[in-house]
NUKOL-621666 format. One record per residue (C-alpha): x, y, z; residue in three letters. Coordinates in steps of 0.02 Angstrom, whole numbers, padded with zeros to 5 digits, always signed. Each point is the difference from the previous one (the first is absolute). Example, Ala and Ser with C-alpha at 12.3 -4.5 7.8 and 13.67 -1.06 7.14 Angstrom:
2
+00615-00225+00390ALA;+00069+00172-00033SER;
END
This chain:
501
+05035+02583+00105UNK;-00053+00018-00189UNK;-00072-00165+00028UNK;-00110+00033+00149UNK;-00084+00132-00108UNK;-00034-00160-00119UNK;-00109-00104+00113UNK;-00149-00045-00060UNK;-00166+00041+00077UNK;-00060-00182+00014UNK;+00175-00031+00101UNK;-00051+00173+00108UNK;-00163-00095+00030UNK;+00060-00129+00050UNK;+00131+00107+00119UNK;-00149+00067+00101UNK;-00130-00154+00001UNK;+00165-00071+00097UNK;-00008+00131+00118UNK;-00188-00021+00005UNK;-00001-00095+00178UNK;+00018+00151+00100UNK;-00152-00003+00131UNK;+00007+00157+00099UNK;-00113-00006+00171UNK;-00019-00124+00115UNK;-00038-00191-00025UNK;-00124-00048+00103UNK;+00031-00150+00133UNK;-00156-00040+00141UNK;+00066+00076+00131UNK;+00014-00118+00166UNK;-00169+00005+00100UNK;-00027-00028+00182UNK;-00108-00124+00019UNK;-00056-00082+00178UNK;+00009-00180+00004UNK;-00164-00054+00041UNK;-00154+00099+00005UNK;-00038+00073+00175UNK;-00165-00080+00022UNK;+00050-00171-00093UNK;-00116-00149-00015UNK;+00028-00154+00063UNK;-00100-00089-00109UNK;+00032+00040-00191UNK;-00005-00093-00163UNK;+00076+00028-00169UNK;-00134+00081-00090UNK;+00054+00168-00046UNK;+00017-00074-00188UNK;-00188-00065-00020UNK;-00151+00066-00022UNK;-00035+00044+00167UNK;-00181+00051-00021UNK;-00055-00169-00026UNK;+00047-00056+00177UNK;-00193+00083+00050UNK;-00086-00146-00084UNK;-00101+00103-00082UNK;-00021-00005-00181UNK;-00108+00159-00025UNK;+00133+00096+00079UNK;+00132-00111-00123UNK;-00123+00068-00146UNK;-00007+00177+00041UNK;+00194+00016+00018UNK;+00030-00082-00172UNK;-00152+00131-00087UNK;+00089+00154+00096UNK;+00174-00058-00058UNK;-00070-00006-00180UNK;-00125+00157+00001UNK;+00076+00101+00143UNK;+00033+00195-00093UNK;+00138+00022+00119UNK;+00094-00144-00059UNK;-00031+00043-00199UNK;+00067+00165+00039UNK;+00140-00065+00070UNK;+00044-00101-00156UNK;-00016+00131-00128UNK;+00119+00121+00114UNK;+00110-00154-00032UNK;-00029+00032-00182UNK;+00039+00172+00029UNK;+00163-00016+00064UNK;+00031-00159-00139UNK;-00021+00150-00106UNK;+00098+00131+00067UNK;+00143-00132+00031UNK;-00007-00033-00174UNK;+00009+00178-00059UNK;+00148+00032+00141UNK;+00094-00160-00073UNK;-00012+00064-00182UNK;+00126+00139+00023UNK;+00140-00126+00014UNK;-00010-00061-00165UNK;+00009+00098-00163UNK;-00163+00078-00085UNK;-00015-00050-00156UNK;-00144+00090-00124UNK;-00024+00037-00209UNK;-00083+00124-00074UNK;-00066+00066-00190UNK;-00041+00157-00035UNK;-00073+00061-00165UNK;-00024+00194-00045UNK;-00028+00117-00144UNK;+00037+00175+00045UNK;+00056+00160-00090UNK;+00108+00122+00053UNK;+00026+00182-00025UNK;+00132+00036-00162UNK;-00014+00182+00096UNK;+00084-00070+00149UNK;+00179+00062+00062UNK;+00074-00194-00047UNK;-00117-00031-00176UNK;+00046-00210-00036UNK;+00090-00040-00155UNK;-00027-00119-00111UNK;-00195-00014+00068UNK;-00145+00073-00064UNK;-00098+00059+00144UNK;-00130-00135+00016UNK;+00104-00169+00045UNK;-00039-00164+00094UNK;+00108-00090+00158UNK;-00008-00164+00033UNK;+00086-00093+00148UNK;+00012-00145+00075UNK;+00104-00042+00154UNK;+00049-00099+00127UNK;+00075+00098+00199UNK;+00060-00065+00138UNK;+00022+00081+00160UNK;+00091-00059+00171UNK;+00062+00054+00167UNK;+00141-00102+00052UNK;-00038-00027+00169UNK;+00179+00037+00062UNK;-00008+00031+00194UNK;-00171-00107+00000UNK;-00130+00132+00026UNK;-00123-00097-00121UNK;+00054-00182+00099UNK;-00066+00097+00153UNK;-00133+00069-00047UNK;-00032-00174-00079UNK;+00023-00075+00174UNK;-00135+00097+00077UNK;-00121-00010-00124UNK;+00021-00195+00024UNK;-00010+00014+00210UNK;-00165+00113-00027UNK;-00044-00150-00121UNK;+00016-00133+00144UNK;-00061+00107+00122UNK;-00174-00003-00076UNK;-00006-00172-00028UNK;+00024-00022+00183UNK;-00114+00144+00035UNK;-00136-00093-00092UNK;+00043-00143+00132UNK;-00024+00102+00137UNK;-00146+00055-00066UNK;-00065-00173-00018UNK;+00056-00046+00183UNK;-00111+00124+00054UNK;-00119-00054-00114UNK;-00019-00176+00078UNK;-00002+00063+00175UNK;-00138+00108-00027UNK;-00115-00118-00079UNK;+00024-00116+00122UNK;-00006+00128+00154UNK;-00164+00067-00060UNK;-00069-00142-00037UNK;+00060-00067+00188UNK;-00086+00174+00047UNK;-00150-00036-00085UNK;-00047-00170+00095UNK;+00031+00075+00151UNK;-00135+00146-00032UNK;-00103-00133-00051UNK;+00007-00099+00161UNK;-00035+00158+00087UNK;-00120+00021-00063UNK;-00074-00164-00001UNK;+00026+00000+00193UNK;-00095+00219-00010UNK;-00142-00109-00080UNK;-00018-00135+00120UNK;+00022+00108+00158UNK;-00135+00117-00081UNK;-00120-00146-00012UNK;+00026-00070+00154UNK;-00009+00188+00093UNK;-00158+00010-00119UNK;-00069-00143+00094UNK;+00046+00071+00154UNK;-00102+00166-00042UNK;-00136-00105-00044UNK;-00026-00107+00137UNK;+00033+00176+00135UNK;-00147+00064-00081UNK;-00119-00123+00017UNK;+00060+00008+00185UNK;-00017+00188+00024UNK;-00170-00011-00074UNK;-00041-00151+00136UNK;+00093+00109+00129UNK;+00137-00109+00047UNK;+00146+00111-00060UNK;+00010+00182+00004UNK;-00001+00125-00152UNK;+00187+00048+00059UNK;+00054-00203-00011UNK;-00078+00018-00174UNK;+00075+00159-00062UNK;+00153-00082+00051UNK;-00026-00143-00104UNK;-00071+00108-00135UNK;+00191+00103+00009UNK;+00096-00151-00021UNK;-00099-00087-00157UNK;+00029+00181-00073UNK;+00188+00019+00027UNK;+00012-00193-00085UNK;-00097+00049-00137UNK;+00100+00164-00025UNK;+00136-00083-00036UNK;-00056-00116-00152UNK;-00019+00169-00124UNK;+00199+00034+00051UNK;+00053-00168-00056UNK;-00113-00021-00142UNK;+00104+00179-00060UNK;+00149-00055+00049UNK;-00034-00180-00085UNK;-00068+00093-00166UNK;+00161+00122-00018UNK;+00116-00155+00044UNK;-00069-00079-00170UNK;+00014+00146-00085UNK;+00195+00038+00054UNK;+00018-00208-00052UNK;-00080+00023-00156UNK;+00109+00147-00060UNK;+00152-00138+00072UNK;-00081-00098-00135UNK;+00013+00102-00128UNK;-00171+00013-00021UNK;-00150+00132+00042UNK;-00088-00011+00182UNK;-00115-00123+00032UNK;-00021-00180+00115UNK;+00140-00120+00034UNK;-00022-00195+00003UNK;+00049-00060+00185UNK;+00090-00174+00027UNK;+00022-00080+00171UNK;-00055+00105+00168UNK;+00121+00094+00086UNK;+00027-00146+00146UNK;+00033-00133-00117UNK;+00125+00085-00094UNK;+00190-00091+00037UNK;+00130+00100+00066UNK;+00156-00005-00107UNK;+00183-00018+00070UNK;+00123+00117+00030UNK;+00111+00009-00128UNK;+00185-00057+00024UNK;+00125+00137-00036UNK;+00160+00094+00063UNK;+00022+00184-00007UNK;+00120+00007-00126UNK;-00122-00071-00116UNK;-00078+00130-00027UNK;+00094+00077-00095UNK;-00020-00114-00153UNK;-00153-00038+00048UNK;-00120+00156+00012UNK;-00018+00100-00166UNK;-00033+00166+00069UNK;+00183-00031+00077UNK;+00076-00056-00182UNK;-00087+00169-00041UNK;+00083+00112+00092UNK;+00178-00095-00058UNK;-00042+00012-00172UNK;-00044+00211+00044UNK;+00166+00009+00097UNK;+00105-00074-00171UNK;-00107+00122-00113UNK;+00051+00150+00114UNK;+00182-00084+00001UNK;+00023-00013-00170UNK;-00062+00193-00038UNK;+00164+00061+00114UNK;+00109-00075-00136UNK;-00115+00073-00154UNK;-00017+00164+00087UNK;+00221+00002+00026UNK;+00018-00037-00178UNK;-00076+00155-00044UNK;+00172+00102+00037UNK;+00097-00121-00140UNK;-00013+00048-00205UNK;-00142-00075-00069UNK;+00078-00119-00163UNK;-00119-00010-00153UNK;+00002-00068-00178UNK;-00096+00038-00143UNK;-00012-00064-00194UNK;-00088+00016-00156UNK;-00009-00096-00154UNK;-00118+00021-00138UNK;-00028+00071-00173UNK;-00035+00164-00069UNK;-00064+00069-00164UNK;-00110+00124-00097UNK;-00076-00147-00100UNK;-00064-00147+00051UNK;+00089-00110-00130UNK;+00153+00047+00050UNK;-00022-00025+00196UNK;+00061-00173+00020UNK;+00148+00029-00136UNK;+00189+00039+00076UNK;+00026+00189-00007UNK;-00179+00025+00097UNK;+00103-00092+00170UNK;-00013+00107+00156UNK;+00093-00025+00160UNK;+00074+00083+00146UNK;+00058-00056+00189UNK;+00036+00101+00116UNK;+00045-00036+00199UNK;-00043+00131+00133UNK;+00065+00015+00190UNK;-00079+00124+00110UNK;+00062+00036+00161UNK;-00071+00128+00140UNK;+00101+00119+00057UNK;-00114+00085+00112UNK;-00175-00007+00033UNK;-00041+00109+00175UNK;-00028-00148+00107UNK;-00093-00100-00138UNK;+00081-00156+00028UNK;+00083-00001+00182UNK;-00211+00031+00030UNK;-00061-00156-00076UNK;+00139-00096+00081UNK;-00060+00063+00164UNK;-00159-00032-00034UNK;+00041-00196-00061UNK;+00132-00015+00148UNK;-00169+00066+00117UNK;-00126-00117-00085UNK;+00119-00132+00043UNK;+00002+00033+00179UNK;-00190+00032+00018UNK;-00007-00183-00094UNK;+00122-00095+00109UNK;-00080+00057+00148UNK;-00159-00044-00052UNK;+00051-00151-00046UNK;+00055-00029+00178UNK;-00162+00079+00068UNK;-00099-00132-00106UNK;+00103-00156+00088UNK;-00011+00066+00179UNK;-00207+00026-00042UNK;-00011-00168-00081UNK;+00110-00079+00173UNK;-00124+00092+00095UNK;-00160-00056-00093UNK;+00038-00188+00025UNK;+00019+00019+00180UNK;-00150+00103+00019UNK;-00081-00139-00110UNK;+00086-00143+00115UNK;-00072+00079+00192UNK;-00174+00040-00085UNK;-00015-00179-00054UNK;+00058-00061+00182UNK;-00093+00127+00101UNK;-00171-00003-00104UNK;-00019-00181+00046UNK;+00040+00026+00178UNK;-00128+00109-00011UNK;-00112-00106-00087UNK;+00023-00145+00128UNK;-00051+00132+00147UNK;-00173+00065-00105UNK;-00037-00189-00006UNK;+00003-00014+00174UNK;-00066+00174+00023UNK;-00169-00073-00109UNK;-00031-00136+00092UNK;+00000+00092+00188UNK;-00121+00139-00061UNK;-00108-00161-00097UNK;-00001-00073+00190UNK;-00033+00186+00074UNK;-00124+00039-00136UNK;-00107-00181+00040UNK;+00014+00032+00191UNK;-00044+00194+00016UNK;-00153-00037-00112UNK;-00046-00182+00132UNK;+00019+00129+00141UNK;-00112+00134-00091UNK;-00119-00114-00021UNK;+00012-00055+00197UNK;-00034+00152+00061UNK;+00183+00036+00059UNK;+00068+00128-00087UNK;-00042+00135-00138UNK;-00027+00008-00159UNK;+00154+00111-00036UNK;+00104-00143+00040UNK;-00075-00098-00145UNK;+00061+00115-00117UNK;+00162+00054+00048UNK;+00033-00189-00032UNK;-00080-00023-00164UNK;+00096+00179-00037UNK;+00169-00055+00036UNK;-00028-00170-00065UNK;-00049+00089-00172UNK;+00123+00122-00016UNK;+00120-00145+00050UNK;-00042-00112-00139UNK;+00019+00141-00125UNK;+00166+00044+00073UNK;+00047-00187-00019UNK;-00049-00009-00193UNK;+00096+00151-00015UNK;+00144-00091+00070UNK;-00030-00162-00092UNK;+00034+00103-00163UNK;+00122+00094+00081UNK;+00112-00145+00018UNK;-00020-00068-00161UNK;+00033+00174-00084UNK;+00182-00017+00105UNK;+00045-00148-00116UNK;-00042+00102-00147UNK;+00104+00151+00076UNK;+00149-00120+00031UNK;+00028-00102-00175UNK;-00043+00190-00068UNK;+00153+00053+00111UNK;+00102-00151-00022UNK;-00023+00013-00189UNK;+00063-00165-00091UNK;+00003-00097-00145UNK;-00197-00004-00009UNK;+00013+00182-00081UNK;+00078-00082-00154UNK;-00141-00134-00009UNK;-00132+00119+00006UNK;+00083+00098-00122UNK;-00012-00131-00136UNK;-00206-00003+00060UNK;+00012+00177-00066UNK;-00004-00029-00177UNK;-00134-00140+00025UNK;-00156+00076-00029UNK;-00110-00133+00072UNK;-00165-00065-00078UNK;-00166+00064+00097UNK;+00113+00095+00127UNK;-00122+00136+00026UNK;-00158-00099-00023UNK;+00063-00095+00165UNK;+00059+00149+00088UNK;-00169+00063-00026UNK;-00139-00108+00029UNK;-00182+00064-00022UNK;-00053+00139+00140UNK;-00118-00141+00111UNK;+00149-00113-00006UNK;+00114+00131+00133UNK;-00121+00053+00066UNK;+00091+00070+00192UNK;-00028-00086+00130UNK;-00107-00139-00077UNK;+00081-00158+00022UNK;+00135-00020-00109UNK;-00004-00142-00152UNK;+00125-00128+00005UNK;+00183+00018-00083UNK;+00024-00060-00166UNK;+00048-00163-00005UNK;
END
């Protein structure tokens, strides 16, 4: 027994750090996820290009051009990265606590003290100096692993921004590319408002020279007056909608409103192929799905930190250093200084303190898993809403073809039998109505279809996420200059120059 009293405080050291592998809380393991085998509204036509860079597929290198400026100017995406440096930081900071903090210190004074005073010193006058220099150390052996915890979150927060700053750069891509998709489409609208307002113009033209010669009657020419109005409306609408289009892809851009440079027309854009993919790959595959993991682990991890709290908190300190009233004699061997000293602190009660935060981790936890699980049933259903608008859209495209070309015949005949006498002019117009409004729905539709693909690789996620990651931190040469091309060069609904070759 007289010997245990003996041990030495480097052997008592070492004593705990062996009991140092204590991990209180729960170790987290992905729990098993129901996934469906295929995707309700599978393709049957897919290729393996969930890895590439999907965007190029379009054949469009303006479009390839304005994705690689976003990814390198885009405000959303620097944010992103200096949250990552955030959490770098605070990881850091969390991490430091496991290992001993070392600092020194000097001090230098001249005081005097009161030789009135209940304790007068002896054998000092009452002027003297102190000088000091010293070396502490301070650390809080990390016994039941609240530190290694806390530690463990800080690191999951850490990852979970890097793959926030994916997700943020998934969305990125898609939007470019939708608005850009969006754009050519209002500008075939209004290419086709344009032409229909000329050729109504024409129309108006020609019915007044024949109400002036008597042939047609003032109603036949407000009629035609109506229509040429109602085209022409609708060529300030697009022109806004064009303008604030540009604007919401310039800010994309990283860069302040103005014109955007247009590549190929709408119709000559290719349509890309549906991605190859099984349902259980999304889970590696879609960042804002890694997110949510690496949440679920931080949460995790604070159960363990928060359960620690009801164990004695172990911590050593130690000081070495000199001491002296002259400065000669600081560094010589009766000026030495040191002390250690080992503290243990243990709650014994706190009115809740601690059972609260472990409810509160325990509840995080919860609120995280199922989120997490909220976030993989969304992502399921966002691929198979993705997957029917892609099949559907170009059903529907196939029927406004058809549609077109029986009000084109309707249109050509109601106008031959106008102009034989047989029937009225009201028939004339309903055609050239419903053929116009149909060839605006149809460009709507043509962009509609296109904007599916973007929806889907978006949904599907993929290894393309990681490539245009790495275009991140290329900041390309001229980006915006070919972004944004002088004013007369984009200008709406003029036609459009050719793509860069």
């Amino acid at each position: 027994m007289r010997r245990d009293r003996h041990i030495s405080p480097i052997a008592s050291l070492a004593a705990a750090l062996s009991l140092s592998g204590c991990l209180l809380g729960p170790n987290y393991s992905r729990q098993p996820v129901e996934t469906p085998a295929t995707y309700r509204f599978a393709a049957t036509e897919v290729a393996d290009t969930a890895n590439s860079e999907w965007w190029k597929q379009f054949q469009d290198p303006v479009l390839n051009e304005l994705i690689s400026t976003a990814l390198a100017n885009n405000k959303d995406v620097k944010i992103a990265a200096a949250r990552i440096d955030q959490f770098m930081g605070q990881f850091v900071t969390t991490r430091s606590a496991l290992f001993p903090q070392i600092s020194a210190g000097a001090t230098a004074a001249r005081q005097r003290a009161s030789q009135a005073g209940p304790q007068p010193l002896v054998g000092f006058g009452p002027v003297f100096n102190d000088f000091e220099v010293s070396v502490s150390a301070a650390w809080e052996i990390d016994l039941f692993g609240r530190n290694r915890r806390l530690t463990e979150s800080a690191r999951a927060n850490l990852l979970s921004s890097m793959e926030g700053r994916r997700a943020t750069i998934l969305s990125l891509v898609a939007s470019v590319a939708s608005s850009y998709l969006n754009l050519r489409s209002l500008d075939k609208q209004l290419e086709i408002a344009r032409a229909t307002t000329q050729s109504r113009a024409e129309s108006v033209h020609v019915f007044t020279l024949r109400f002036e010669g008597g042939e047609v009657s003032q109603m036949e020419l407000a009629q035609s007056q109506s229509e040429y109005e109602a085209s022409l409306a609708t060529i300030p609408q697009l022109e806004t909608q064009i303008a604030q289009q540009e604007d919401a892809l310039s800010v994309l851009l990283g860069d302040n409103p103005g014109p955007i440079l247009r590549g190929r027309p709408l119709g000559e854009l290719e349509t890309p192929v549906i991605p190859a993919g099984l349902p259980s790959d999304l889970l590696e595959r879609r960042p804002d799905l890694l997110q949510a993991e690496q949440d679920l682990i931080a949460a995790n991890a604070l159960i363990g930190a928060a359960r620690a709290l009801y164990f004695p908190q172990i911590s050593l300190t130690g000081l070495l250093g000199t001491e002296s009233g002259q400065f000669s004699k600081l560094f010589t061997g009766p000026s030495r200084i040191w002390s250690f000293a080992g503290q243990v602190a243990q709650p014994i009660f706190t009115a809740g303190n601690i059972s609260g935060q472990v409810r509160t981790a325990e509840a995080q936890q919860q609120a995280a898993l199922l989120s997490y699980q909220k976030a993989i049933q969304v992502a399921f259903q966002e691929v198979d809403d993705a997957l029917i608008a892609s099949q559907k859209l170009h059903e529907q495209l196939e029927v406004q073809g058809r549609q077109i070309t029986a009000l084109s015949t309707y249109s050509r005949l109601a106008r031959a039998r106008y102009e034989g006498g047989y029937t009225s002019y009201i028939e004339v117009l309903d055609a050239e109505r419903s053929l116009f409004n149909a060839q605006l729905a149809q460009t709507q539709t043509q962009a509609a279809v296109l904007v599916s693909f973007v929806t889907l690789y978006k949904a599907m996620g993929g290894g393309w996420v990681v490539a245009a990651d790495k275009l991140t931190t290329q900041q390309t040469a001229g980006a915006s200059g070919a972004a944004h091309p002088p004013a007369e060069a984009a200008k709406p609904g003029q036609p459009a120059p050719q793509a860069i070759q």
